[in-house]
MARBA-3410 file (N, C-alpha, C, O; in Angstrom, 1 decimal):
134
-12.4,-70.9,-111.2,-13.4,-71.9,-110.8,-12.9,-73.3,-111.2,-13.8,-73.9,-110.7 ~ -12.2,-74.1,-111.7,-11.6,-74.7,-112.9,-10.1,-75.3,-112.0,-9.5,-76.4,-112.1 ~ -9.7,-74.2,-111.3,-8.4,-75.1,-110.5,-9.0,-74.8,-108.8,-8.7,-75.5,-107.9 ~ -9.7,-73.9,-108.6,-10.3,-73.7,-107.0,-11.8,-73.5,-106.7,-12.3,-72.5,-107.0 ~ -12.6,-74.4,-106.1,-14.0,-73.8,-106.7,-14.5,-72.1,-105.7,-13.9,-71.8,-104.6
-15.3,-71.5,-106.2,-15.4,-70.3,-105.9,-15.8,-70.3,-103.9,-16.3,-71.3,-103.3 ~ -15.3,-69.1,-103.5,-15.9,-68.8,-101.9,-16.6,-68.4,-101.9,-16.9,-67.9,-103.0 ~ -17.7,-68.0,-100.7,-19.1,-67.9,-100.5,-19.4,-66.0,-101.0,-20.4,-65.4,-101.5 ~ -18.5,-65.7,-100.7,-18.3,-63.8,-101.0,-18.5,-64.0,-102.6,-19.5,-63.4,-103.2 ~ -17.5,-64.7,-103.2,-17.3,-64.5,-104.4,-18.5,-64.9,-105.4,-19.0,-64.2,-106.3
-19.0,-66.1,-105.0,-19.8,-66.7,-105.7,-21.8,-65.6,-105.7,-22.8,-65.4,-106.3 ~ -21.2,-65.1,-104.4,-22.8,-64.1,-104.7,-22.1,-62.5,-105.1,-23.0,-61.7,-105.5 ~ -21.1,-62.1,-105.2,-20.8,-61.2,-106.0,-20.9,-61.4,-107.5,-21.3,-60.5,-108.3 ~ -20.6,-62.5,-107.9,-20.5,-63.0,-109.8,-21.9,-63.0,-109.8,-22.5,-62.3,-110.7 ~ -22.8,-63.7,-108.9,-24.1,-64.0,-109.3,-24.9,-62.6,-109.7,-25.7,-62.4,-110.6
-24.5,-61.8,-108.8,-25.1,-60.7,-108.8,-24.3,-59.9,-110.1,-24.9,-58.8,-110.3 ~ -23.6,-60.0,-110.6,-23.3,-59.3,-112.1,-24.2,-60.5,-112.9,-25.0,-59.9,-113.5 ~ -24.3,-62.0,-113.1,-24.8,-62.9,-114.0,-26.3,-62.3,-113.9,-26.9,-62.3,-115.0 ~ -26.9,-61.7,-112.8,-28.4,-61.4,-112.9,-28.5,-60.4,-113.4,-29.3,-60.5,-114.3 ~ -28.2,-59.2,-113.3,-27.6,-58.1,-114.0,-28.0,-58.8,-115.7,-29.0,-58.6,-116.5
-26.9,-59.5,-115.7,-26.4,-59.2,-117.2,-27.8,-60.4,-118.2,-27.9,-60.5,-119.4 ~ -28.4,-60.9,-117.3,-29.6,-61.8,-117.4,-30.4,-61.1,-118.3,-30.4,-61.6,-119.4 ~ -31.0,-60.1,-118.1,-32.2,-59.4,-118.8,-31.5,-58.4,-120.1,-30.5,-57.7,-120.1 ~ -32.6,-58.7,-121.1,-32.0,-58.4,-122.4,-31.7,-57.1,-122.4,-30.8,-56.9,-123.2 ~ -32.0,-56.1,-122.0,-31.9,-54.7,-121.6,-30.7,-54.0,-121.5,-29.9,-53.2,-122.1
-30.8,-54.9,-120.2,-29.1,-54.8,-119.2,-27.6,-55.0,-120.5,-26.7,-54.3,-120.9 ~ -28.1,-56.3,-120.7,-27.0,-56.8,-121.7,-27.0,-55.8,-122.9,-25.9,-55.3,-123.0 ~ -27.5,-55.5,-123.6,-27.3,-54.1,-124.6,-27.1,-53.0,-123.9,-26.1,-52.4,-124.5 ~ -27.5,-52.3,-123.0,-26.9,-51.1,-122.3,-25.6,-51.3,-122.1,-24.8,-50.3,-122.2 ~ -25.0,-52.7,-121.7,-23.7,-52.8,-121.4,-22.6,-52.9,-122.9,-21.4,-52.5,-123.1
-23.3,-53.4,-123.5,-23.1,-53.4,-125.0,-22.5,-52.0,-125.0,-21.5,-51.6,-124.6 ~ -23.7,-51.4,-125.6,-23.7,-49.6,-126.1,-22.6,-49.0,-125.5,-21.6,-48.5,-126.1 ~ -22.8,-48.9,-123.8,-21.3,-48.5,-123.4,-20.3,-48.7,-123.6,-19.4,-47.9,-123.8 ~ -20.1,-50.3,-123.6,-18.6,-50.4,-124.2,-18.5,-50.6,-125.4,-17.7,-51.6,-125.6 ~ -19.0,-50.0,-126.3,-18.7,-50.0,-128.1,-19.0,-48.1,-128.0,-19.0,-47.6,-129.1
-19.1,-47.4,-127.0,-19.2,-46.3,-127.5,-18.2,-45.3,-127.7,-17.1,-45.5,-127.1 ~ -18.2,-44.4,-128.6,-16.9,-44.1,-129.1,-16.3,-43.4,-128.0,-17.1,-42.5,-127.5 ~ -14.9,-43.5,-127.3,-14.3,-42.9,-126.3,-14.6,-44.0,-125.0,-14.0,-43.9,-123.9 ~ -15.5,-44.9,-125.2,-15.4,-46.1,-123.6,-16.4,-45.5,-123.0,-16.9,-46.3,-122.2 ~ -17.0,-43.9,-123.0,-18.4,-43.9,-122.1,-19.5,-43.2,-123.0,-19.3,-42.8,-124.1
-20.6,-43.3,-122.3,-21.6,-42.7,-122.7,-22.2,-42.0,-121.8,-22.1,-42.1,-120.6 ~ -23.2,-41.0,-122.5,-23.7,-40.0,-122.0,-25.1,-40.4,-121.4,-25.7,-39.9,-122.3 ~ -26.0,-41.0,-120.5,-27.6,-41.4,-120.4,-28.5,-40.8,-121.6,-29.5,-41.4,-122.1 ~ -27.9,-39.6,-122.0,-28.8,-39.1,-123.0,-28.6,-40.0,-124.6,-29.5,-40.1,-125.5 ~ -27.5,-40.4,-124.7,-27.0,-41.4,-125.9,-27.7,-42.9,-126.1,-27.9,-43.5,-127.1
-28.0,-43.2,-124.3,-28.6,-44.7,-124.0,-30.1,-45.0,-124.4,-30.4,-46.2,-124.7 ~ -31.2,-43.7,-124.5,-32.3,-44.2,-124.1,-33.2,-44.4,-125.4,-34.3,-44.8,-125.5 ~ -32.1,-43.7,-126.7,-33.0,-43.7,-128.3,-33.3,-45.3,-128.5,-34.4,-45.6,-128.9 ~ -32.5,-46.1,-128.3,-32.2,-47.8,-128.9,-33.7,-48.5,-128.2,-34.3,-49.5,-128.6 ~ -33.9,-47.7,-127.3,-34.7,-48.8,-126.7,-36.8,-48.4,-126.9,-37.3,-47.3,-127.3
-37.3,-49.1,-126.6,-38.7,-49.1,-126.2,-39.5,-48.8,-125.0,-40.7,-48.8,-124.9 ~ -38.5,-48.4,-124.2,-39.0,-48.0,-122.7,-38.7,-47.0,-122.2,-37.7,-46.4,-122.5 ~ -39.3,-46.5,-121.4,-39.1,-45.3,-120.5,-37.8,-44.7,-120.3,-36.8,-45.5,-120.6 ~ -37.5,-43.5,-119.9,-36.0,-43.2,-119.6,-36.0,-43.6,-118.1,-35.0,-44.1,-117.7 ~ -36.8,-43.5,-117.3,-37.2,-43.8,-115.5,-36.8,-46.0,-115.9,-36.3,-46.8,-115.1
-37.1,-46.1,-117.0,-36.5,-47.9,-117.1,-35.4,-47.6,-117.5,-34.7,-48.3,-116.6 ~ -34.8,-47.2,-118.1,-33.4,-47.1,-118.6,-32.4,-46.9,-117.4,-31.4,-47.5,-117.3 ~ -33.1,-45.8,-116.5,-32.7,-45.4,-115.1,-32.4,-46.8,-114.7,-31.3,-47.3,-114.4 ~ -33.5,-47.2,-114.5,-33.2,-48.5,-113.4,-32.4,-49.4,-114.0,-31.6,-50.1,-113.3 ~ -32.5,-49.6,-115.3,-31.5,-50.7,-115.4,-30.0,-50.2,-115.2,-29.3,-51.1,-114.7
-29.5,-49.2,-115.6,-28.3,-48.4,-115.1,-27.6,-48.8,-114.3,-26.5,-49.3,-114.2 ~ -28.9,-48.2,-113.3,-28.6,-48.7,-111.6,-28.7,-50.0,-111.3,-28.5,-50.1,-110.1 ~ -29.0,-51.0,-111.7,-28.8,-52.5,-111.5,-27.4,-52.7,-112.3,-26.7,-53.5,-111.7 ~ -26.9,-52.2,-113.3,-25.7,-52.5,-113.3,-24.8,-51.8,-112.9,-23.7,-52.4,-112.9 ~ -24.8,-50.6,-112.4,-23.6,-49.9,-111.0,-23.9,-51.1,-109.9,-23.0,-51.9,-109.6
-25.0,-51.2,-109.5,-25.1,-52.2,-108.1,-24.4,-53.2,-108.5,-23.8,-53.7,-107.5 ~ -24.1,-53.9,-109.6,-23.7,-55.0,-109.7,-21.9,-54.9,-109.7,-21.1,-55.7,-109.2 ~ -21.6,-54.1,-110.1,-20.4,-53.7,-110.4,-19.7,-53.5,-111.8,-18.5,-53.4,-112.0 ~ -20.6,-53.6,-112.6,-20.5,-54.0,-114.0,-20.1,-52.6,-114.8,-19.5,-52.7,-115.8 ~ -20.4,-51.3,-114.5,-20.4,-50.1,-115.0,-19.9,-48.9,-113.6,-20.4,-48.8,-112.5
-18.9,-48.3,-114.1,-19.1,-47.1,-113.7,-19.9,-45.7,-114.1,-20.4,-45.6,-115.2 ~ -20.0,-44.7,-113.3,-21.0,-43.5,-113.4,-20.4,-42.0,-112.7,-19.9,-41.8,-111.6 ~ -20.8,-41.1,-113.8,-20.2,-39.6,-112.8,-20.8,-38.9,-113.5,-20.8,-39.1,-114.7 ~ -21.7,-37.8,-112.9,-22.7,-36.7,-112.9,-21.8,-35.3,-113.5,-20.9,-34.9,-112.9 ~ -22.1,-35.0,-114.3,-21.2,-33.7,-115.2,-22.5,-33.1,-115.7,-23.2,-33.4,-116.6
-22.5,-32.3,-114.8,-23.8,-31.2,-115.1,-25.1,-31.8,-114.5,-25.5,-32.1,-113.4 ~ -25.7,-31.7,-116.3,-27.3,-32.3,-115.7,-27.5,-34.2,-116.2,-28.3,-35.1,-115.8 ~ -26.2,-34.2,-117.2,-25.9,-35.1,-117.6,-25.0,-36.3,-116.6,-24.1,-35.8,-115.9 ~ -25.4,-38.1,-116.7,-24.6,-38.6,-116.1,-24.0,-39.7,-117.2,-24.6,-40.3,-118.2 ~ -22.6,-39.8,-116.5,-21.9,-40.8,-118.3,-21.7,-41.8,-117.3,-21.8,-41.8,-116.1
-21.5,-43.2,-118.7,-21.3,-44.3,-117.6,-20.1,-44.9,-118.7,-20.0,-44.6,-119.9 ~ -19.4,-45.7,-117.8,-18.0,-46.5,-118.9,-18.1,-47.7,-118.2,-18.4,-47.6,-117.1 ~ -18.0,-48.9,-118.7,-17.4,-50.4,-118.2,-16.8,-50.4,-117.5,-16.1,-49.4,-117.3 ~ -16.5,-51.8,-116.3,-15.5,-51.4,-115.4,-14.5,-53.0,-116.2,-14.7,-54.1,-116.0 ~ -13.6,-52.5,-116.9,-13.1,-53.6,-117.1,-12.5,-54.8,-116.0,-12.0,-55.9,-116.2
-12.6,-54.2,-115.0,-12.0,-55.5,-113.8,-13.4,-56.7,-114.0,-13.3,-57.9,-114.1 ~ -14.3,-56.2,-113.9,-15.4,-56.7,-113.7,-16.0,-57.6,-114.6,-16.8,-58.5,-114.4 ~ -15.2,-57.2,-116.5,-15.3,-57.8,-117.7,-14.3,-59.3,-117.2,-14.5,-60.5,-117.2 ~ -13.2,-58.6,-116.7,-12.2,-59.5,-116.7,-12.5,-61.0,-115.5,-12.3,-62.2,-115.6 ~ -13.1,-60.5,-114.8,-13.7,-61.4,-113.6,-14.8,-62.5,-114.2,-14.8,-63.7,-113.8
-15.4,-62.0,-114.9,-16.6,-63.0,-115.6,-15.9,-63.6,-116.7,-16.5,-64.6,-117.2 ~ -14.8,-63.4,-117.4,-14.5,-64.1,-118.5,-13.8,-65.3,-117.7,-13.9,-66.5,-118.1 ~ -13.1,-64.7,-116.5,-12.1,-65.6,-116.0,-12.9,-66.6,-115.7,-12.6,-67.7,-116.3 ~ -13.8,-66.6,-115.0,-15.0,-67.5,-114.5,-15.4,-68.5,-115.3,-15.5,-69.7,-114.9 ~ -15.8,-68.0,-116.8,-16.2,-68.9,-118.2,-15.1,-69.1,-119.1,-15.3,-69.5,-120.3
-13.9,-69.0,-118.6,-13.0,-69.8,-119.6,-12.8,-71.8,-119.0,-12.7,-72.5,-117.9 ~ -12.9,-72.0,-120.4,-13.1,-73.7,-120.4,-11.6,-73.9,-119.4,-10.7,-73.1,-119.1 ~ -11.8,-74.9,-119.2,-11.1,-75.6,-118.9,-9.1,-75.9,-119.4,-9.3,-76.5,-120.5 ~ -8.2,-75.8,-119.3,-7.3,-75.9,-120.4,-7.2,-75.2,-121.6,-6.6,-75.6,-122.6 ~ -8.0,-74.1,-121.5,-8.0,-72.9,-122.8,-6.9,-71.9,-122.1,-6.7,-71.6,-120.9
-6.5,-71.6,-123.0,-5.2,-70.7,-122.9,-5.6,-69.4,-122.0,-6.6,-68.8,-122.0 ~ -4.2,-69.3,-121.1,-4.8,-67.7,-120.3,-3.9,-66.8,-120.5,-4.0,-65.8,-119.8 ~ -2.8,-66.8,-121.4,-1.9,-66.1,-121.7,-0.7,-66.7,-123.7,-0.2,-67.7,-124.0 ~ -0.9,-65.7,-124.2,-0.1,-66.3,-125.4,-1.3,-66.3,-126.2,-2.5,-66.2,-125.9 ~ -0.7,-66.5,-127.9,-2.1,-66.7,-129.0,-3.4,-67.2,-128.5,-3.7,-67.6,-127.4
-3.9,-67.3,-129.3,-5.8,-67.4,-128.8,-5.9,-67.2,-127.5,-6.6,-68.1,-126.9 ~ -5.4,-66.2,-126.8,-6.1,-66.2,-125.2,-6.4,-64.9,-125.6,-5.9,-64.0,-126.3 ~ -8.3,-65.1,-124.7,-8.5,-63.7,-124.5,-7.8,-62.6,-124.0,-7.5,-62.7,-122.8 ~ -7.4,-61.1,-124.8,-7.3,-60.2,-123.9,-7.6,-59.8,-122.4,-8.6,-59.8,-121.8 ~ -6.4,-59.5,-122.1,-6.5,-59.1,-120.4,-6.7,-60.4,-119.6,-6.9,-60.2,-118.5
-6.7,-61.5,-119.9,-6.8,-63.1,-119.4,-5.6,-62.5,-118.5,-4.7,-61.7,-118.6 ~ -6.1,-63.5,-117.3,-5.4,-64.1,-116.0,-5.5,-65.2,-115.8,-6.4,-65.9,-116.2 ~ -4.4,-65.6,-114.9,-3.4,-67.0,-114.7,-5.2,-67.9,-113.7,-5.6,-69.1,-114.0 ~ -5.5,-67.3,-113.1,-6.8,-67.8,-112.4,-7.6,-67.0,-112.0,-7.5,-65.8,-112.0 ~ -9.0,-68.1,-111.3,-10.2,-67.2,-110.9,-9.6,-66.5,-109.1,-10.3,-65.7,-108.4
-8.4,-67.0,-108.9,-7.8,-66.8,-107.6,-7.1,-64.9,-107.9,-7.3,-63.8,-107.4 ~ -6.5,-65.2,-108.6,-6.0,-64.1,-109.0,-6.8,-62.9,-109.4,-6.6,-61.7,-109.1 ~ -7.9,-63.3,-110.1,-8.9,-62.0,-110.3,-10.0,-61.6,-109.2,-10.9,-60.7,-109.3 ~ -9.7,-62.5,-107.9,-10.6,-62.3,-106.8,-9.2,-61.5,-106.3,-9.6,-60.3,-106.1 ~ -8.4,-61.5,-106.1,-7.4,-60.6,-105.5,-7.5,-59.3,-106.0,-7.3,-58.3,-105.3
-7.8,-59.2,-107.0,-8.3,-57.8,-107.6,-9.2,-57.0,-106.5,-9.1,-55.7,-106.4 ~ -10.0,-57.9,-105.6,-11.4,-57.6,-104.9,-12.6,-57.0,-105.5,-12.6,-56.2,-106.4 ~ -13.6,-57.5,-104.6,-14.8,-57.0,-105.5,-15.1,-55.8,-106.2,-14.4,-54.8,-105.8 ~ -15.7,-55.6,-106.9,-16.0,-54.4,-108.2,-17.0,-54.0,-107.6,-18.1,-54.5,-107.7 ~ -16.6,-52.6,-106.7,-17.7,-51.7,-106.0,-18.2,-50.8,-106.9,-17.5,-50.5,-107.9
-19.2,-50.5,-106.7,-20.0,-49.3,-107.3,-20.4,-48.0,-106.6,-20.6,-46.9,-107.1 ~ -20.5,-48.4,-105.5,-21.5,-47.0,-105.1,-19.9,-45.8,-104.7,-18.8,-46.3,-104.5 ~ -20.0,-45.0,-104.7,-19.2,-43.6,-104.9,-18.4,-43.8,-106.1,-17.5,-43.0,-106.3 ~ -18.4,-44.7,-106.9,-17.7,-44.5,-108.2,-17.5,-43.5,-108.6,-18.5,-42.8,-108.4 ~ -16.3,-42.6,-109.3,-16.1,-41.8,-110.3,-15.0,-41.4,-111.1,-14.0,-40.9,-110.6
-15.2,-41.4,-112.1,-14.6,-41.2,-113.0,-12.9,-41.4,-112.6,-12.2,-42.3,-113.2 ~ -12.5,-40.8,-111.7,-11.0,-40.9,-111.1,-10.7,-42.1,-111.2,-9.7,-42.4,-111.8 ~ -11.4,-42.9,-110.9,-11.2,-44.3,-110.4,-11.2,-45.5,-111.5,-11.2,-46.8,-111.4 ~ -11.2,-44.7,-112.5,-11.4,-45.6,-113.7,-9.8,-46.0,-113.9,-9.5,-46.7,-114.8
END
């Protein structure tokens, strides 16, 4: 964003992870999974932390697969979900300052040279996600 400003694809794919990650919910579910021990979790692990329904827990889930933020795969009766780290990597790239390092001491992990380069990645789909594809 910082050496090219974003294209019209790009700019409503990020938004649509930024609204995602908007609601305090979303942002701890995303949390929990990626601090959980092994990188996924189980739906049954997700829904103790919170104050809402498991049918809410559901939906916010699925607002972050739609977004691209999480992957998901059904094992049994159970479904696990893991981060998609392309997608971590995309939004950092986005919010790194200006002239802050993208490679070498104090650069964040997994940093890239630009927001050009992590659109080449292409968008972070969600729907048929599984596990393979991690």
């Amino acid at each position: 964003m910082v050496r090219e400003p974003l294209g019209a694809e790009a700019a409503v794919d990020l938004a649509r992870m930024f609204k995602a990650l908007a609601d305090p919910v979303r942002l701890r579910l995303l949390s929990l999974i990626a601090s959980h021990e092994g990188g996924e979790a189980c739906v049954c692990d997700l829904t103790g932390p919170f104050d809402v329904s498991q049918p809410t827990i559901s939906h916010h889930l699925k607002v972050l697969r739609e977004a691209g933020l999480v992957g998901s795969e059904r094992r049994g009766t159970w479904v696990y979900y893991w981060v998609l780290p392309a997608a971590l990597t995309r939004l950092s790239s986005l919010l790194r300052a200006p002239g802050e390092a993208t490679s070498g001491p104090g650069a964040p992990e997994g940093a890239v040279e630009s927001v050009a380069a992590v659109e080449s990645v292409g968008a972070v789909g969600a729907a048929g996600t599984t596990g393979a594809s991690r």
